[in-house]
N, C-alpha and C positions, 0 to 999 in steps of 0.2 A: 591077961588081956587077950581077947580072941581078935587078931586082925590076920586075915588072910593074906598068904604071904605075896601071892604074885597077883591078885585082883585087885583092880581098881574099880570097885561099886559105885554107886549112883550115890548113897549114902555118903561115900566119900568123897564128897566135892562141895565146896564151901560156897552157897548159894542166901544162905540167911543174909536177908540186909542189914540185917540187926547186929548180926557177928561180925559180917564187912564191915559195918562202921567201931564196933568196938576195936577189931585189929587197927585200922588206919588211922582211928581220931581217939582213940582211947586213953591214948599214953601211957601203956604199958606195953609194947609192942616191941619186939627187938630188929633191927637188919643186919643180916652179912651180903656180901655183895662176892659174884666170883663174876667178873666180864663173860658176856652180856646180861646175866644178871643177877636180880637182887631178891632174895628173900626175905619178907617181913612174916613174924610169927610173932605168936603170945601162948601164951599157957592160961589154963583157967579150969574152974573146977570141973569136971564132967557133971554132966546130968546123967539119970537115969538110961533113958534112950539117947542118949548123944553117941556118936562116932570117937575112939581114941586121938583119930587123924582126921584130918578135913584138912583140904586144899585146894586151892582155884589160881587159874594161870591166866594174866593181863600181859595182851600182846598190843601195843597201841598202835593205833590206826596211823600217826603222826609218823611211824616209822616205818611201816609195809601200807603202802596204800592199797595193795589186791590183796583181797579176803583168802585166797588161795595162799598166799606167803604167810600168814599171820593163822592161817589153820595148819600150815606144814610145821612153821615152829610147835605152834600147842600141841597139836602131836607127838612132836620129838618131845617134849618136857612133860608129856602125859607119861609115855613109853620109860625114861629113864626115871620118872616116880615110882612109877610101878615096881621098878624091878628092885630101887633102893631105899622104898620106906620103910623097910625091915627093920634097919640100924633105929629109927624112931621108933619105931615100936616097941622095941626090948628098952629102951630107955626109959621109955616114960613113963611116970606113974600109975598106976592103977586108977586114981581117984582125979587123975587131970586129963584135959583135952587141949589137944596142938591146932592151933590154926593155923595155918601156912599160906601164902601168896605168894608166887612165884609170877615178877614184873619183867621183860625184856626192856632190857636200856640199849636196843646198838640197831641202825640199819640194815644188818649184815646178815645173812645165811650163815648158821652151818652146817657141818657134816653130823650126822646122829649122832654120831661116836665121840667129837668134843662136846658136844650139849650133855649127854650123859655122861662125860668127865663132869661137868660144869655144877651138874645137879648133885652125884655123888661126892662132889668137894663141902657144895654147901650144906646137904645133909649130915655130913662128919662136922662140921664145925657147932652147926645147929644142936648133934647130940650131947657135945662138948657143955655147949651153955645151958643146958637143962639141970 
């Protein structure tokens, strides 16, 4: 499986509404949770041209009410994707594809550096259940 190791491409971002709704209402869908937050993910067969990884990040409005605080998180959880989907990648199948959502649940800022603890906790456990 050819996934570039420290790129996050355009192709890499999980934008299908059709996929959205299969991960979220599908029921087949798994979540770990590391505070503040929660990853939901499914496996499923790859297609031809599909992406090995696809991922999209939901910061709700409900908890940063400025667009600026809720793009600084997405940011940070872009930034420590990038650097630790690797461990995904060598996991998973050749013939399957990972949808990933990554939800913030907390009011709260933090520092890059615990958000990219947070992300590479979840990712290790994620590879665990594949």
């Amino acid at each position: 499986m050819v996934v570039k190791q420290f790129g996050f491409r355009k192709r890499e971002r999980l934008v299908s509404l059709r996929l959205i709704d299969e991960l979220f209402g599908g029921g087949h869908s798994r979540s770990v949770a590391a505070f503040p937050l929660r990853a939901v993910f499914m496996q499923r067969p790859r297609g031809a041209h599909d992406e090995p990884l696809q991922m999209l990040i939901s910061v709700p409005k409900k908890y940063f009410h400025h667009a600026v605080d809720r793009n600084r998180v997405k940011r940070q959880v872009r930034e420590a994707w990038r650097l630790h989907k690797s461990l995904l990648a060598e996991a998973l199948a050749s013939d399957k594809q990972l949808l990933i959502a990554f939800v913030w649940t907390s009011d709260t800022l933090l520092p890059t550096s615990a958000v990219a603890e947070r992300v590479a906790n979840l990712t290790r456990r994620i590879t665990e259940k594949l």
